[in-house]
C-alpha positions in Angstrom: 67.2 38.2 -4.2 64.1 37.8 -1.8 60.8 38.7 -3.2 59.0 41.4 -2.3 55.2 41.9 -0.6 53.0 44.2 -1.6 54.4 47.2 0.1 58.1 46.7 -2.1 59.5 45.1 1.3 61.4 41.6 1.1 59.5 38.9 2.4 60.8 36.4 5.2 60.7 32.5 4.1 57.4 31.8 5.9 55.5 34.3 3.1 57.5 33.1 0.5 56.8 29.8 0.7 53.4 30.8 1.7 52.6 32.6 -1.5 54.5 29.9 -3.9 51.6 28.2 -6.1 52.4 24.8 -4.7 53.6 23.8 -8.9 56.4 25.7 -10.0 59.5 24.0 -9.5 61.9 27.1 -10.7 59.6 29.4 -7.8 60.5 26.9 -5.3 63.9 26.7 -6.2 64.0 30.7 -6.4 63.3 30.2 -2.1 65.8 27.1 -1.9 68.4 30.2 -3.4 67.5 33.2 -1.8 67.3 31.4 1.9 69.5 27.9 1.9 72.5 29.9 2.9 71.4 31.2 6.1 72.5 30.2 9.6 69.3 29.3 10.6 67.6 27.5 7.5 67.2 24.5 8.9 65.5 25.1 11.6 63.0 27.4 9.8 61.9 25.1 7.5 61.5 22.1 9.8 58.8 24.8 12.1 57.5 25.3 8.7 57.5 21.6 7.8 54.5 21.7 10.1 52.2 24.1 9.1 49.3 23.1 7.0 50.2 26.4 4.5 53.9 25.9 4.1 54.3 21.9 4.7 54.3 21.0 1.0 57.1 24.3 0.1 59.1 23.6 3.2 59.1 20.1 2.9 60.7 20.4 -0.7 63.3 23.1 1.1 64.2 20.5 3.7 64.6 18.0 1.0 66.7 20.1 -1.2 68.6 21.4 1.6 69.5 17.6 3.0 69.9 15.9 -0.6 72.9 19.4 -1.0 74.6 17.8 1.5 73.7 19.2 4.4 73.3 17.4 7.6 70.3 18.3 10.5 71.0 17.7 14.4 69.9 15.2 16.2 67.3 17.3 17.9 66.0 18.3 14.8 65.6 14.7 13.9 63.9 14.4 16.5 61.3 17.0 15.6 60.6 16.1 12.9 59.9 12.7 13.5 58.1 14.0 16.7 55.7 15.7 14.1 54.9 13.5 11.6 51.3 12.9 12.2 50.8 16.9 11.5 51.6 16.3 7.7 48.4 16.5 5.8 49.3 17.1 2.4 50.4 13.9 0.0 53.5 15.6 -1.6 54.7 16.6 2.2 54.5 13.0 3.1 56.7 12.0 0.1 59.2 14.7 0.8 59.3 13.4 3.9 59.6 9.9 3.1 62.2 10.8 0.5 63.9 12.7 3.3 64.5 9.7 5.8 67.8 8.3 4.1 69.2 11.1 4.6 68.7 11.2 8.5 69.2 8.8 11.4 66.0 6.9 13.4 66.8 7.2 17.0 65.6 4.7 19.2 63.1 7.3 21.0 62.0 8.1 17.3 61.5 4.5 15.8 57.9 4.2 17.1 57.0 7.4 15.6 58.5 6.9 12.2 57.3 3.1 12.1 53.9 4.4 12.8 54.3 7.1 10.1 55.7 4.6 7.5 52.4 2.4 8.2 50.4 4.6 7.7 51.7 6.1 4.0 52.5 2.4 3.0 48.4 2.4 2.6 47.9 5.9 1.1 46.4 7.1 -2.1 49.3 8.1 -3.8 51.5 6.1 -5.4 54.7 7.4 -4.7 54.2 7.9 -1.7 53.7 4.5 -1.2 57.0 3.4 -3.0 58.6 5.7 -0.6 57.1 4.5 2.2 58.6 0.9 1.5 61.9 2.7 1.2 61.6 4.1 4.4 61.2 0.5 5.5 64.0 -0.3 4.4 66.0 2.8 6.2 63.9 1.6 9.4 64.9 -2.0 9.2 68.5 -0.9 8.4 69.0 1.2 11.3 66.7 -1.2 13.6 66.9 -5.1 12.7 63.3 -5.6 14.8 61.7 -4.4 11.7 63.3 -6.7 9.1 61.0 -9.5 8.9 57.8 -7.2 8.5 59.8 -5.0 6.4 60.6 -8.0 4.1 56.7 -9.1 4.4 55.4 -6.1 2.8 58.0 -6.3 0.0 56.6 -9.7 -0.8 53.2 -8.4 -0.8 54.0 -5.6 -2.8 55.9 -7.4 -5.3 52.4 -9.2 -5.5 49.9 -6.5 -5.3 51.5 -3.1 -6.0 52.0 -1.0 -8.8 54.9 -1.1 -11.5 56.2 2.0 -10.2 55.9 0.6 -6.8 57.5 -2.2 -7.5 60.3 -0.7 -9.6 61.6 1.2 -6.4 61.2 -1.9 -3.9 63.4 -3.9 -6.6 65.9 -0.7 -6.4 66.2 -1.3 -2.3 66.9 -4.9 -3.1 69.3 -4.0 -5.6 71.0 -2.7 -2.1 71.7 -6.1 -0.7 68.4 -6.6 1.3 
């Protein structure tokens, strides 16, 4: 059931998310339910993906949405990889970043997502830093021209990094890398 604004009438997605506190995971959830099921979810949440009040809730969506099972077009891909310096907010990035196994890297997109993946492999945040190394390894995977570097900042990390960062970098090369 969708909530309701302050009139009694359901609100769309783009209020929902909008009005969710940013830390409750069951409100959150409560959105992924009420909305995942319609025909065009997807492509809701990846314009909302992008705007500074809804990237953090609509980045979770996305995240839920892919790690259900679902798969995104190519063209949405492509937005969002076409967007990714817009994401301001830490725990967008990592949703993000979490979200890259589960879709392809175009060649038109690989200078974008490189870029983005430079950029969060120097951020605050640990996690998202872990991430970022995974999406290294997704780059490198779908693009050899990034394995050497990729496998440079894995040596460096393994020096310099966290434990939790390290922990998920010994994970990838648990892989095979």
């Amino acid at each position: 059931m969708a909530a309701l604004d302050t009139s009694g009438r359901p609100m769309d997605i783009e209020q929902e998310i909008a009005s969710w506190n940013g830390k409750s995971a069951d409100d959150i959830k409560a959105i992924y339910d009420a909305h995942h099921a319609e025909s065009n979810f997807s492509d809701k949440i990846i314009a909302l993906s992008f705007s500074e009040a809804c990237e953090k809730g609509a980045t979770w969506l996305l995240k839920a949405w892919l790690e259900a099972g679902n798969k995104l077009e190519n063209s949405q891909i492509a937005k969002i990889y076409g967007s990714l310096e817009q994401l301001e907010h830490w725990e967008a990035k990592l949703h993000v970043l979490q979200s890259i196994p589960f879709m392809s890297i175009a060649d038109a997109e690989s200078s974008n997502v490189y870029k983005f993946l430079r950029l969060t492999l120097t951020d605050q945040n640990k996690f998202v830093r872990a991430w970022s190394y995974n999406g290294f390894y997704e780059l490198s995977r779908q693009h050899s021209k990034y394995i050497d570097e990729t496998k440079q900042y894995f040596e460096m990390a393994m020096r310099d990094e966290a434990p939790s960062v390290k922990a998920r970098i010994r994970n990838i090369m648990k892989k095979g890398f």
